[in-house]
N, C-alpha and C positions, 0 to 999 in steps of 0.2 A: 606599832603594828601597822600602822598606814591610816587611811582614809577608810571611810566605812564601806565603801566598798570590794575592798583587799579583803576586810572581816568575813564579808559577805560569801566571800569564793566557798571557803567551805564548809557553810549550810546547803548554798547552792549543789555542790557536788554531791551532798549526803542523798539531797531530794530525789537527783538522776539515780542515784545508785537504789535509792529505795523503789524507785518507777520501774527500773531494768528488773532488780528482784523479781518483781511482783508478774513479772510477765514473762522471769526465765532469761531473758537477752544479757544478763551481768556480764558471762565470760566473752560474748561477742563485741565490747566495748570494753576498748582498755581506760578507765577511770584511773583518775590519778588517786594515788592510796598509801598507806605506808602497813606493811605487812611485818607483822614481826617474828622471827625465826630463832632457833634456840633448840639445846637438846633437852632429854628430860631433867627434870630438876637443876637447871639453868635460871630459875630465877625469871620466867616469860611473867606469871599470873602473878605473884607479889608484887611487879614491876605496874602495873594495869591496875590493881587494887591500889596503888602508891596515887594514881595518878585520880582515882574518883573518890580516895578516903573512907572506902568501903570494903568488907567484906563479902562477895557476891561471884566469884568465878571458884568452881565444882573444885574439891583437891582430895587428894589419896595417894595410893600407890601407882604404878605402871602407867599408862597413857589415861588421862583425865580428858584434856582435851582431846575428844572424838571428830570434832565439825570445825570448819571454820566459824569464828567468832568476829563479825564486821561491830566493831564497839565506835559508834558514836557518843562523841561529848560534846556536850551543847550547854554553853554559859546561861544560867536562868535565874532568876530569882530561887524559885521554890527546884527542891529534889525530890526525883522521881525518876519511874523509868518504863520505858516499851519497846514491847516487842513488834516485829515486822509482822509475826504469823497471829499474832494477839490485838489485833485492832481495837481500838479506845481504850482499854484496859492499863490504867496505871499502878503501879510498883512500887509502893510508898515504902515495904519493909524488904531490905535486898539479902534476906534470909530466902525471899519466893521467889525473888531474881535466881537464886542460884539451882531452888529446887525446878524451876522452871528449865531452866539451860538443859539441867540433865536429865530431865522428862523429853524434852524435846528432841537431842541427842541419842534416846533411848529409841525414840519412836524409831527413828530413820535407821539409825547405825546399830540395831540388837547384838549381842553376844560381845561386847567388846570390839565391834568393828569398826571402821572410819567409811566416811561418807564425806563426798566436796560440796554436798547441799549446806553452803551457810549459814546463820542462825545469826539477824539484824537485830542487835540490842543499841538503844538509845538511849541516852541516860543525862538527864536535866539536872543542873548541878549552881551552885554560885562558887563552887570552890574549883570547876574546871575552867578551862580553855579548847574553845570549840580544836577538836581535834579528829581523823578516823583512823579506826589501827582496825587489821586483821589479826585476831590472836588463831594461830595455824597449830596443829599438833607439833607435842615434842618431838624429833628425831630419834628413834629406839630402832635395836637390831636384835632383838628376841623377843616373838612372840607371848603374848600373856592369857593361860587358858584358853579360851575355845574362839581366839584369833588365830586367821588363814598366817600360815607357814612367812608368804608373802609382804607381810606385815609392811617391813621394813620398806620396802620398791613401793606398796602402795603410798604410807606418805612421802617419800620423796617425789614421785609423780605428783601428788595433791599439791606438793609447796612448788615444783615445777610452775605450773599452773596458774601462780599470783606471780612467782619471783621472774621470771622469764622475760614479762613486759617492763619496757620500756619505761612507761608512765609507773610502774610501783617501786615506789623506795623501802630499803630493808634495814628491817631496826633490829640488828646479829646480837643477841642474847649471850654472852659466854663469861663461867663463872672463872673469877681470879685466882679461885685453888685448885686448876687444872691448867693443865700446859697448853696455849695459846693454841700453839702448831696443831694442835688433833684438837680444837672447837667445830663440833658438827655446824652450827650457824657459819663462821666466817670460810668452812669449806666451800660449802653450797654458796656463797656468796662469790666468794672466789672466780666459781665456776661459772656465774651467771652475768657476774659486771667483776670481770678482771682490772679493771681500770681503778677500783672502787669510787665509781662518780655517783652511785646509787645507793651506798652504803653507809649506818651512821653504828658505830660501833657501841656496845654498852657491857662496861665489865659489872660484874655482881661478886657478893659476897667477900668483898675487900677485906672482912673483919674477919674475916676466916684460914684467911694467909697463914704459911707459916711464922715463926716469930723468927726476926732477922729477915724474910723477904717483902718485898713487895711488889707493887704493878705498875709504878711511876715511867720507866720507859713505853708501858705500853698507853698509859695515860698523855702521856707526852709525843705522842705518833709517830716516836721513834722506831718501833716495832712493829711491820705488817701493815705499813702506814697507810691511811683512809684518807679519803679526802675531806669527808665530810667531818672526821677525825672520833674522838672515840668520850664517854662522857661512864664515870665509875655512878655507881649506887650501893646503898648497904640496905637490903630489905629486913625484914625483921624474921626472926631465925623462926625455925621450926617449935621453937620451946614458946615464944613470945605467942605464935598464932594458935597454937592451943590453949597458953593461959589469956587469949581475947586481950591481949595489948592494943593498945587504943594506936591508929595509923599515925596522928599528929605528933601522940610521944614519938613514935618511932622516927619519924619525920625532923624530929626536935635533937634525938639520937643521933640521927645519920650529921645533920648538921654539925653536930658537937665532935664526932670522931673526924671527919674533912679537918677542922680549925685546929683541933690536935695532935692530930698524928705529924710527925716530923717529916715524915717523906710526901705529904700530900696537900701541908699546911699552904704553900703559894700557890694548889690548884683550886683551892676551895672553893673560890666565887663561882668556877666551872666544873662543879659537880653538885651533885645531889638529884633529886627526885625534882623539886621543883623547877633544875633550871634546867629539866631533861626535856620536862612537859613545853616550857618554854620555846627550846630550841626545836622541835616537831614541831609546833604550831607555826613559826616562824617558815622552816625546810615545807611543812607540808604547804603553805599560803605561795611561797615561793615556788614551789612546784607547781603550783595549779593553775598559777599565772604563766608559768613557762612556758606548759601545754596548752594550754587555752586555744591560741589560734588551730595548732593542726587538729585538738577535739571539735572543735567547731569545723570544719572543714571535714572531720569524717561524716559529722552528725548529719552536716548538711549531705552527703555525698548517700548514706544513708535515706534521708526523710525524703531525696529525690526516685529513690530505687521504690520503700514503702508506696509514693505516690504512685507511680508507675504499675504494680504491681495491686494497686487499690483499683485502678482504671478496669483490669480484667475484671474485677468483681463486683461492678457495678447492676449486674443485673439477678447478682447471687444471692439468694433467700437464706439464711444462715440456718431456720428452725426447716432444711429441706431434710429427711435423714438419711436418704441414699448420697447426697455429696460427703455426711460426714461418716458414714460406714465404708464408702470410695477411696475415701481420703485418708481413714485408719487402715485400710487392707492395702494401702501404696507405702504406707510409713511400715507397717509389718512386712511386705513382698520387697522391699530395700535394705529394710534390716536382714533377712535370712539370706540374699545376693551377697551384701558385704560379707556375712559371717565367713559363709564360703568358702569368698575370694580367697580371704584374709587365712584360712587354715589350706587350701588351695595352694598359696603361692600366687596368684594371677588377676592382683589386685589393678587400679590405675596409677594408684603412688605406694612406691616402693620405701621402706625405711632404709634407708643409708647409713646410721645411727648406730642400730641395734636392732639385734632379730628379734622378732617377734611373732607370733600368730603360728602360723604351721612349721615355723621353722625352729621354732622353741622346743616343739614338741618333738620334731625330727631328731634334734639334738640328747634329747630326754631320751629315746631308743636309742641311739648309736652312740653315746658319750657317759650319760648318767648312768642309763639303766646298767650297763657292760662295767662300770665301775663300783659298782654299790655290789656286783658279783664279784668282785676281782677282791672286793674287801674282807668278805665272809670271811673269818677264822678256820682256819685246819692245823688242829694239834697231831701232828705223826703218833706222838710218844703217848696221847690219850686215847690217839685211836687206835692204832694196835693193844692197849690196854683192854679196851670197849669189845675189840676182835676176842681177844684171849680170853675174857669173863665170859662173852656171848656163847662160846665153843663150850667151856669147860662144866656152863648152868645146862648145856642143852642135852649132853653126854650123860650127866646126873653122877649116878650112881658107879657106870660105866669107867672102866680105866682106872679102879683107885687102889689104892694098897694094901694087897693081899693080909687076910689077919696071921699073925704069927704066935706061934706058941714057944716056950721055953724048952719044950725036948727037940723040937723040928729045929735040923741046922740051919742055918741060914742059906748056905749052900745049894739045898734044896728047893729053897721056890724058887719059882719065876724071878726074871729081870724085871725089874720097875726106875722108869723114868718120872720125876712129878710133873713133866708137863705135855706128858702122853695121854690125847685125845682123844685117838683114833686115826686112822691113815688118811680120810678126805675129809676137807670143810661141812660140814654138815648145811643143807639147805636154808633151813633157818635161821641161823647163824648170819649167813651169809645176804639173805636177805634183810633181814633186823637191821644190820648196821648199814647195809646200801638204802635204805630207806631211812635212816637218819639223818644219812647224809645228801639225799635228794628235798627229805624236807623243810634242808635250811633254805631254801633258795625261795619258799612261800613271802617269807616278809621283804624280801628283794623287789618280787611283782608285785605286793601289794602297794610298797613302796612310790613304784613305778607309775602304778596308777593313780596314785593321789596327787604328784607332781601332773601327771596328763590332766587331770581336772581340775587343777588348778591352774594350767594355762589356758583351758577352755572359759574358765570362769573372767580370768582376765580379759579375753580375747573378745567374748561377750562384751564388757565396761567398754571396750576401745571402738567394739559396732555403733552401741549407742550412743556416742557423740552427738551425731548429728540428730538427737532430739532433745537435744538439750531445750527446745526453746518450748520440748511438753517434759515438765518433767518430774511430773505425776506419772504419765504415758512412759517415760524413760526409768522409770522409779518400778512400774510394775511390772515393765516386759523384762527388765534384770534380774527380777524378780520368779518370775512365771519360767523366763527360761534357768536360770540359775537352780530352781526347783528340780529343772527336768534333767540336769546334770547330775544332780545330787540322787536322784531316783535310780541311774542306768551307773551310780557307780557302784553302788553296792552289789547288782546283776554280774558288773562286769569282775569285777573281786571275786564272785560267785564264780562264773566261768573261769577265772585262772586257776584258782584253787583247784577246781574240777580237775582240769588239764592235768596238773599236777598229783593228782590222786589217780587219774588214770595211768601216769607213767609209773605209779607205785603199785599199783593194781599187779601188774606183771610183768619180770625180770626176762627178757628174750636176749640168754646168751647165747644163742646163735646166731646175733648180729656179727656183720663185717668187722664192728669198731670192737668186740669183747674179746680179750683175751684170757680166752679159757687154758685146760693145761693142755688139750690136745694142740690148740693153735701156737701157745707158748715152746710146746717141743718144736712143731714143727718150723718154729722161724728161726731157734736158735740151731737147728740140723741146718735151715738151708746158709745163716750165716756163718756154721764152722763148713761146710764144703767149698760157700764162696770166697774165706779167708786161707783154707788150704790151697784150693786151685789158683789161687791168685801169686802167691809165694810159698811153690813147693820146693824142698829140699833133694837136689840132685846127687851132691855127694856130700861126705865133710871126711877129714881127716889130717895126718900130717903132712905139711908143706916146707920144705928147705930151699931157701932163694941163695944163692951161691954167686959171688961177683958182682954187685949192685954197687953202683959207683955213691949212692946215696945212705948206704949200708956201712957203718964203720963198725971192721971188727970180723970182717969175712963173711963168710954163712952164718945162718943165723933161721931157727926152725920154727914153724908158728901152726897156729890149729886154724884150719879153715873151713870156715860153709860156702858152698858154692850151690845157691838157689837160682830158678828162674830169673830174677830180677838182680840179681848182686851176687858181688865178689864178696865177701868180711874170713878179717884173721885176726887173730886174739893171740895173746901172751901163752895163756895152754888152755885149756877146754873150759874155764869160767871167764877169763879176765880179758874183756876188750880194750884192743888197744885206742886209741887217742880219746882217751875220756870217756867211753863207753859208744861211741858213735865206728860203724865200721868203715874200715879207709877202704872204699872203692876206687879212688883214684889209682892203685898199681895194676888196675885189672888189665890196663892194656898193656902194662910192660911187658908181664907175664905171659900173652899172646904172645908181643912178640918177642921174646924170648923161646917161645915154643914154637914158632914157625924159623927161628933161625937153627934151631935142633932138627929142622925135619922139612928141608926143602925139596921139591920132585915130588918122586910118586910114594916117595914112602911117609910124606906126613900127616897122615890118617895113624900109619902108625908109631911115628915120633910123639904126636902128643898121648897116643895111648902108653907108649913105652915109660912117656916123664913121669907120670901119675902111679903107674907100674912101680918103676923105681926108686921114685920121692918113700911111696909108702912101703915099699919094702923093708925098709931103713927102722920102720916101727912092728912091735910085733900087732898094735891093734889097731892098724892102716885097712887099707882098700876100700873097694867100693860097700856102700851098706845102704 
C-alpha cells in the first residue's frame, strides 16, 4: 500500500466529502470517488455486501435503491456503523443499518420515486479496506406503481451527475448471463470515458452461464477491452440470501468455483470478491494521488473567492430578519425568472444537446399529441355495424314483417326488404354514433396533458439547481411548486373534457366542412357538368380511311369518337384499338387528307361532304 501517508488519502477525502454534505457544496467539488453503476439485478448490492461481510443494503423487487448511497469503509478494530444525518449514534446490528437506509429514502423520495439527495453511511470494520463507493440506482426502463412515467431519463440524469466528472471512477456492474453488447453499465460508460481510462469492469453471476459457455474472453480484455481491465465475482444466489447463508462461506464458494472451473482455473489469483476490494483500494489511493494537486488548486482558487466574498459581510448581523427574508424573496424572484425563461425559449444558455424546457412541450403539441390521434383505432366493418344496429333499435317496431296467414296469398302483401329502415337516417341514430366517435379522442388530451405536466415538473428540478447549496430551501420550493402543478392538472383535464362535451352538446350540420345529402347532391351535379363540359362528344360513327400508305390491305373501316379534346377509333363500337388507349396520333393525317379533298372555296363543304359520305356507307351513321 505505501507509506502511511498514501493510507491516509482516503480517510482524508471521506472527511471533505462529509464537511461538503453537510453544508450542500458536494456536487460543486469534483472529489475523487468511485461510483458504481449496473442495471437492475446486475449483482451492484450483493457486490457491497461481499465487501463489509454483512447484510445491510434494502432488496426486493423493481428499483430498491432510490438515493445515492456514499458507503465508507473504514479499517477499525471494532464494527459498527453511521450515518451522516444521525450524528453519534452507532449501528452495532446492520438489520437497523438497513431499516434505516429505507426510512430515510422514504422520507425524501415517497411513492417510489428517486431523489439525488445522497445518504453518507460509514461503516467500521476489521475485515475492510478503507475504501468509498457510491452505490447509484439500478438502470430500469418501466416505471413501477405510482412512479412518474419519466422514470427511466430521471436516473440516467442522476448517474450523469457522479459519472460525468472527471475525478469519479466507474465500477460497470454487468452480469455474465446476458450479452455483454446490451450492458446498461458499460453503455453509459462508454458514453462518458470512451477511452475506458475511468473504467474498472466487473462481471457477476459467472455460475449461472449456460453450460458449454463461458466469459473468459471477456475476462481476458479481449472483448470491449478496458484499461483498467475487467475482474469476475460469484455472489451468492437468490436461494442462499433467503436461507441467511453466511458471506464467508459464500466467499469460501466463490474461491473454490475460480480454482475449479477449467476455463477460469489460471485467472484465479485475479478474481474473486477479495481481490476486487483489493484492487479499488489500490485504483482509488492512486486516484487520489493523481488529483491531488489540481483539487488543491481549485480548493485554494475557491477559499480565495469564500475570503473575498466573507470581506462584504463583515459588518453583517446574521440574527438581522429583513436580510434573511431579502435574501429568501431574491432566491424565489430568480427561481420564478429562470422558470420562465426556460419554458419562454429566452434563456442566457441555450442547450445544444437536447431540448428541453418549452420546447419539449412544443414538441408534445405538434408531434406527440397529432400522433397519439393518428393512433386511435377505426374499424369500417364495426362501424357500419354499430350504424345499422343504432338505425334498426331506433325504428323499433317500425318496418318489420307483415304477419301472414295461410289463406292470404303471398302475392297479396306488401313487398318487404329485411334491411328496410325507413328512407332518412334517423337523428339519433345519427347522433349516437357521431358521439362515439368524437369521444375517443377524450383519453388522447388527457394523455396530453400528463406528458405537459410532466415536463413542467422536470423543468422545475432543472430551475432549482442553483440552490443546491440550500437544500432543505431546494427540497421545499420542489415541493410547494410541484404541489401547484398537480392542483391546476386536474382543472385543466377538467376543462378539456368540457370542451369536448360541449362539441358533443350539439351537431351543426350546417357547417362548411358537413356533408349533408343536399351539399353531397350538389357537388356530385356540379362535378358531372364539369366532367361533361370538359370532354363533350361532337360526333361518333363510322369512318373508312381508304389509301394509307401505313395501312396494309386497302381500306379498312373503324368506329370513331370525335370529342372536344381527341380523335379515338376502335375495331367496332366496344373494342379500342392499341390496347385500349385511343390512337390520337392519325388526327392529323385525316385533316389533311380532308383538306386535299376540298381546296378553294369549297372546303367547308368537302369536309362536310367526307363525313356525309363516309356514313352513308352504314345504315346507323351520321351525326347524333
Amino acid at each position: 500500500m505505501g507509506n502511511r501517508g498514501m493510507e491516509d488519502l482516503i480517510p482524508l477525502v471521506n472527511r471533505m466529502q462529509d464537511a461538503f454534505s453537510a453544508i450542500g457544496q458536494n456536487a460543486n467539488l469534483d472529489l475523487p470517488q468511485i461510483a458504481v453503476v449496473g442495471g437492475q439485478s446486475a449483482g451492484k448490492s450483493s457486490v457491497l455486501e461481499n465487501f463489509v461481510g454483512k447484510d445491510f443494503l434494502p432488496r426486493g423487487s423493481g428499483i430498491v435503491t432510490r438515493r445515492p448511497l456514499v458507503l465508507q469503509l473504514m479499517n477499525c478494530p471494532t464494527e459498527y456503523a453511521e450515518f451522516l444525518h444521525c450524528k453519534g449514534k452507532k449501528f452495532t446490528d446492520f438489520d437497523e443499518v438497513r431499516q434505516e437506509i429505507e426510512a430515510e429514502t422514504d422520507r425524501v423520495a415517497a411513492n417510489k420515486g428517486i431523489s439525488p439527495v445522497p445518504i453518507n453511511l460509514r461503516v467500521y470494520s476489521p475485515h475492510v479496506l478503507n475504501l468509498t463507493l457510491v452505490d447509484l440506482p439500478g438502470m430500469t426502463k418501466v416505471p413501477v406503481g405510482d412512479q412518474p412515467a419519466d422514470i427511466e431519463s430521471q436516473i440516467r440524469e442522476m448517474l450523469l451527475q457522479f459519472v460525468t466528472k472527471e475525478n469519479c471512477l466507474m465500477l460497470a456492474v454487468s452480469p455474465a448471463n446476458s450479452d455483454l453488447a446490451n450492458s446498461d453499465a458499460l453503455k453509459i460508460a462508454k458514453e462518458v470515458d470512451p477511452q475506458g481510462m475511468r473504467t474498472i469492469g466487473v462481471i457477476t453471476k459467472l455460475d449461472l452461464m449456460d453450460e458449454g459457455t463461458d466469459a473468459k474472453d471477456i475476462l481476458e480484455n479481449k472483448l470491449l477491452p478496458l484499461r483498467r481491465g475487467y475482474i469476475g465475482v460469484v455472489n451468492r444466489s437468490q436461494k442462499d440470501i433467503d436461507g441467511k447463508k453466511d458471506i464467508n462461506a459464500a466467499m469460501a464458494a466463490e474461491r473454490k468455483f475460480f480454482l475449479s472451473h477449467p476455463a477460469y482455473r489460471h485467472l484465479a489469483d485475479r478474481m474473486g470478491t477479495p481481490y476486487l476490494q483489493k484492487v479499488l483500494n489500490q485504483q482509488l489511493t492512486n486516484h487520489i494521488r493523481d488529483t491531488l494537486p489540481g483539487l488543491r488548486a481549485k480548493l485554494q482558487s475557491q477559499l480565495l473567492s469564500i475570503e473575498k466574498e466573507v470581506e462584504e459581510y463583515k459588518n453583517f448581523r446574521p440574527d438581522d430578519p429583513s436580510r434573511k427574508t431579502k435574501a429568501l424573496l431574491q432566491m424565489v424572484q430568480q427561481f420564478s425568472v429562470d422558470f420562465e425563461k426556460c419554458i419562454e425559449g429566452s434563456g442566457d444558455q441555450i442547450d445544444t444537446a437536447e431540448l428541453s424546457g418549452g420546447a419539449r412541450i412544443n414538441r408534445i403539441f405538434h408531434e406527440r399529441f397529432p400522433f397519439e390521434l393518428v393512433k386511435m383505432e377505426f374499424d369500417e366493418k364495426e362501424l357500419r355495424k354499430e350504424i345499422s344496429y343504432a338505425i334498426k333499435n331506433i325504428h323499433g317496431i317500425r318496418h318489420v314483417r307483415p304477419l301472414t296467414h295461410p289463406s292470404v296469398p303471398a302475392s297479396l302483401l306488401p313487398p318487404f326488404s329485411p334491411s328496410q329502415t325507413g328512407l332518412f337516417t334517423p337523428d339519433m341514430a345519427f347522433e349516437t354514433i357521431v358521439k362515439r366517435q368524437i369521444g375517443k379522442i377524450k383519453e388522447p388530451c388527457t394523455k396530453c396533458v400528463d406528458m405537459v405536466i410532466s415536463e413542467l415538473v422536470n423543468t422545475v428540478r432543472q430551475c432549482t439547481k442553483k440552490l443546491a447549496q440550500y437544500p432543505l430551501l431546494r427540497e421545499e420550493m420542489e415541493r410547494i411548486v410541484t404541489q401547484h402543478i398537480r392542483d391546476r392538472e386536474n382543472r385543466t383535464k377538467g376543462q378539456v373534457l368540457l370542451l369536448i362535451d360541449i362539441e358533443l352538446s350539439y351537431m351543426n350540420t350546417n357547417h362548411e366542412d358537413f356533408i349533408g345529402f343536399a351539399n353531397a347532391q350538389q357537388r356530385i351535379s356540379q362535378m358531372n357538368k364539369k366532367k361533361a363540359a370538359g370532354n363533350q362528344v361532337i360526333r361518333k360513327g363510322w369512318l373508312t380511311i381508304n389509301n394509307i400508305g401505313i395501312m396494309k390491305g386497302g381500306a379498312k373501316e373503324y368506329w370513331f369518337v370525335l370529342t372536344a379534346e381527341s380523335l379515338s377509333w376502335y375495331k367496332d363500337d366496344e373494342t379500342m384499338l392499341c390496347d385500349g388507349t385511343p390512337c390520337e396520333c392519325f388526327l392529323p393525317s385525316c385533316f389533311a387528307f380532308v383538306r386535299s379533298r376540298g381546296r378553294g372555296s369549297s372546303n367547308r363543304h368537302a369536309v362536310a361532304s367526307l363525313y356525309q359520305r363516309q356514313a352513308g356507307w352504314k345504315t346507323n351513321c351520321g351525326p347524333r
